[in-house]
Every structure is written in C-alpha cells, then in structure tokens.
N, C-alpha and C positions, 0 to 999 in steps of 0.2 A: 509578592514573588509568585511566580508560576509552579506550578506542581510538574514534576516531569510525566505524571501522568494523565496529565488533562492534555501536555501537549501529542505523547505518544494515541491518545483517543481521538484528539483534533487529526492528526497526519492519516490514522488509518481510517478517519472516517472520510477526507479528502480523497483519498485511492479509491475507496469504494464507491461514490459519486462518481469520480472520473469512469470507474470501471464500467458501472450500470451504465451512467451517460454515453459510452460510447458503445453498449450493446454486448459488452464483451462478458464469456464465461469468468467462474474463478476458476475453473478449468485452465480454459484458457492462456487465461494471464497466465497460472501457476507454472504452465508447461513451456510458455517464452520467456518463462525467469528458472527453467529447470530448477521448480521445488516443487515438494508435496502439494498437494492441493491442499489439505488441511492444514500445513502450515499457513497458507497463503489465507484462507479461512478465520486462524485465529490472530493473522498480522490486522485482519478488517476490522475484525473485533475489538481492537486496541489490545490482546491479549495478552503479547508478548513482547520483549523490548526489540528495537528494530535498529541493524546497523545499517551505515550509512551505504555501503555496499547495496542491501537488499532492497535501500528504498531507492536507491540508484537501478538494481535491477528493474523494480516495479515501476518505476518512471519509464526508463527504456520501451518496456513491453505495452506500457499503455502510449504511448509516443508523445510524452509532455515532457516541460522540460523541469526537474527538481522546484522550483517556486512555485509552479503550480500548486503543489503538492507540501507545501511547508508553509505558504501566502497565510 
C-alpha cells in the first residue's frame, strides 16, 4: 500500500519539474492560480495536503493537462 504521503511528494515534485521545465517563476505560477507564493512554495515541497481544486489550479496555470501531473 502507498503512503498518501509519498504520493502528495510524488504530485508536488511533478509540478515543480513541469514548472522549472517550462522556465516559469513560483512567482509566477502562484499569481495565475491567485495564491500566495509561499503557499505555492510549500505545495512543491510536498508540505501540505493538496485539493483537487488547487492541483487543478496549478495544472491550468502551467498549461498541462491533470495526468501530467498525477502519471
């Protein structure tokens, strides 16, 4: 059985790849998902638990589509 926290480390470490990959700030991203930037900080970190909403946000703003980001 999976840890639900290895998968929340797995998803925020996929955003933050996409993110770098595509040259983008956490800045950035944070301000076309209108959040904090430090929230958005400690989503990459795997810090915090993440609703489906926000990673829907953060998918939107990096322009992939949710499987990217959960593959």
């Amino acid at each position: 059985m999976i840890n639900y926290q290895t998968e929340i480390r797995h998803i925020a470490a996929r955003m933050k790849k996409i993110r770098t990959g595509k040259g983008l700030s956490v800045q950035e991203v944070a301000y076309r998902c209108d959040i904090e930037r430090s929230n958005l900080s400690r989503i990459e970190a795997g810090r915090t638990n993440l609703t489906i909403k926000t990673i829907c946000l953060i998918c939107n703003a990096l322009n992939v589509p949710l499987s990217e980001v959960v593959k």
